[in-house]
TITI-301046 format. One record per residue (C-alpha): residue in three letters; x, y, z. Coordinates in steps of 0.05 Angstrom, whole numbers, plus 5000, padded with zeros to 4 digits. Layout:
ALAXYZ ...
END
This chain:
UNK707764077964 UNK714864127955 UNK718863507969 UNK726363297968 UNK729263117906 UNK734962657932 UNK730462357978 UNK725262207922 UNK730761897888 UNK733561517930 UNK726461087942 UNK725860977873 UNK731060507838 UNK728660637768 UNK726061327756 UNK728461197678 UNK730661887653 UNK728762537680 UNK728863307670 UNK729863677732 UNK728164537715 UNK729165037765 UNK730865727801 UNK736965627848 UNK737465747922 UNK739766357914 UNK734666637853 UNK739966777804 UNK740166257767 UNK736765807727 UNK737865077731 UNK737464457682 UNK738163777703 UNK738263127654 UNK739262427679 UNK739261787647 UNK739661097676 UNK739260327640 UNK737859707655 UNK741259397599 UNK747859367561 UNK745959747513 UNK742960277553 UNK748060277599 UNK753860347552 UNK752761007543 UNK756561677555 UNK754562437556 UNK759562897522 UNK759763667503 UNK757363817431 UNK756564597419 UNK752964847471 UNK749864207483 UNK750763517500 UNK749662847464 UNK749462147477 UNK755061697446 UNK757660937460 UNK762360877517 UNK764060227479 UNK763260277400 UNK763159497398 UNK757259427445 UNK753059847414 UNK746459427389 UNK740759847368 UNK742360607380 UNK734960827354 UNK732861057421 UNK738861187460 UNK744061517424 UNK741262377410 UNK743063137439 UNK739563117491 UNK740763957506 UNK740764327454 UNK741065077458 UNK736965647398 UNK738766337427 UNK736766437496 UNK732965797494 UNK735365187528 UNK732064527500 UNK732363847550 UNK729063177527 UNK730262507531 UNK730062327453 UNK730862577382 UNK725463117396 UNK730863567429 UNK733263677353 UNK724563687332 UNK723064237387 UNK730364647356 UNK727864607283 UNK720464767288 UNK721665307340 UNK728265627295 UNK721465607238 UNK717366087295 UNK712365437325 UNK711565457395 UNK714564887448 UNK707564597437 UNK706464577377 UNK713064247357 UNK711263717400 UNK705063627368 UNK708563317311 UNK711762657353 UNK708862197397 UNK711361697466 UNK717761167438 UNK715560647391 UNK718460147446 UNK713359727464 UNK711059437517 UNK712760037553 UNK711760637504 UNK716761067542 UNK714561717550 UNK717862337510 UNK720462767567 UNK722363547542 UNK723664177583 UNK724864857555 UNK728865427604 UNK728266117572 UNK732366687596 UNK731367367591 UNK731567917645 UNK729267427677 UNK726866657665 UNK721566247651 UNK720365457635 UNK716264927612 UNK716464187622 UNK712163737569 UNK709962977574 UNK707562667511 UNK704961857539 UNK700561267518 UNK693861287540 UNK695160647596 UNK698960257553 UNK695060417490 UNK698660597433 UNK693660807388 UNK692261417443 UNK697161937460 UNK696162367521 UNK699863047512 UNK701063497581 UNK704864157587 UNK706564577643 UNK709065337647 UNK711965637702 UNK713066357698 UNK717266797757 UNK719266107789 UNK721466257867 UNK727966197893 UNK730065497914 UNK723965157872 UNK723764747808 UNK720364167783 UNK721063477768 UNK717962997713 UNK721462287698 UNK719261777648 UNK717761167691 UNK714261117774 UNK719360627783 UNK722159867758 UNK716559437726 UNK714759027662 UNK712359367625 UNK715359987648 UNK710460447687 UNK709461117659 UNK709761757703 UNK703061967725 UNK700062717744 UNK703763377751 UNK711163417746 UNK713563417818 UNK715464067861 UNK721764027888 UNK726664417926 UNK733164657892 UNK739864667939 UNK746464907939 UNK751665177880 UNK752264697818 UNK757864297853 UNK753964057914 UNK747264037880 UNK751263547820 UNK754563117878 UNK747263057906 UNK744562857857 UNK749162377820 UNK749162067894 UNK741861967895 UNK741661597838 UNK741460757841 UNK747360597844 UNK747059987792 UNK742460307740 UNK745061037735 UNK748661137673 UNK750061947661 UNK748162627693 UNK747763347663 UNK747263997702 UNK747764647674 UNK747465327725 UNK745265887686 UNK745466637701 UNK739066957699 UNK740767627674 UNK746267427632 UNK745866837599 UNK751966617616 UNK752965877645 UNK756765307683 UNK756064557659 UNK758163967698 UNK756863297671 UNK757662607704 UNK759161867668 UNK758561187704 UNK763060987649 UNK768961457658 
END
């Protein structure tokens, strides 16, 4: 069942990070959402900016910075006609293994959910491969209910997505301690408007107090070519 992603968000106040992949309204292009949203300072003193093709994650404020293990990496990265979305250092994993000819899968066989425990944040990825045409995959790599000797691994192709469609997997089901994990399938969701108004949307969905930064990239189908728009709390 297809639901509405700014309404989804907007009943959740800590969704965590999450990868939004999908065909746009009007079917020609392909779009790549990224989100991430903190609790704490650390977390929250964070900023997306342009690097390459990509984006990484840097300190708004150098002299806040405390442990920058888990939050500061690229989260898009970009190998040909492959675009690579995570929410960790396995953006840079999935763009070495797969530049060595290993699959989305099978690079991800080599890492595991966040050493952060209690929560064991889920790894996160999405790959968007264009060609004549597009396809994706979204991957979830989780403890096993909170048990980090057991890592659950879950991926899901779409192939030919339909106009208007794309899905939606984030790391947490909302605010908790420890963190919840997402559960089940990523969620189907309905894709609206040009990059501009689907951005505002979705930057204005977001809590208000724990959103921190917001990627969206429009990509054209046939071409290749693409729009970015990216969106800091700390601007």
């Amino acid at each position: 069942m297809k639901i509405n992603l700014f309404d989804d968000l907007k009943s959740n106040s800590y969704p965590g990070r999450g990868i939004v992949l999908g065909r746009s309204a009007d079917g020609k292009k392909a779009v790549a959402a990224y989100f991430i949203m903190g609790r704490s300072q650390n977390s929250r003193n964070r900023v997306f900016v342009k690097d390459g093709a990509g984006i990484r994650t840097e300190a708004f404020d150098p002299s806040k910075l405390e442990d920058p293990s888990l939050i500061i990496y690229a989260p898009v990265r970009v190998l040909g006609n492959k675009t690579i979305v995570t929410n960790g250092d396995q953006t840079d994993t999935i763009y070495n293994l797969m530049n060595q000819q290993l699959t989305f899968e099978q690079a991800l066989r080599t890492r595991e959910f966040e050493p952060d425990a209690p929560n064991y944040t889920p790894r996160i990825s999405g790959i968007i491969k264009v060609e004549s045409g597009f396809n994706y995959a979204l991957s979830i790599l989780k403890s096993n209910g909170g048990d980090p000797s057991s890592c659950l691994r879950f991926t899901f192709s779409y192939y030919n997505p339909k106009a208007g469609e794309g899905h939606f997997i984030h790391t947490y089901t909302g605010d908790g301690s420890p963190l919840p994990s997402f559960e089940g399938e990523p969620k189907t969701v309905a894709i609206e408007g040009g990059i501009d108004e689907f951005t505002e949307k979705l930057w204005a969905a977001l809590n208000e107090e724990n959103k921190v930064s917001l990627f969206v990239r429009y990509i054209d189908a046939e071409t290749g070519e693409y729009e970015t728009r990216i969106v800091n709390k700390n601007a």
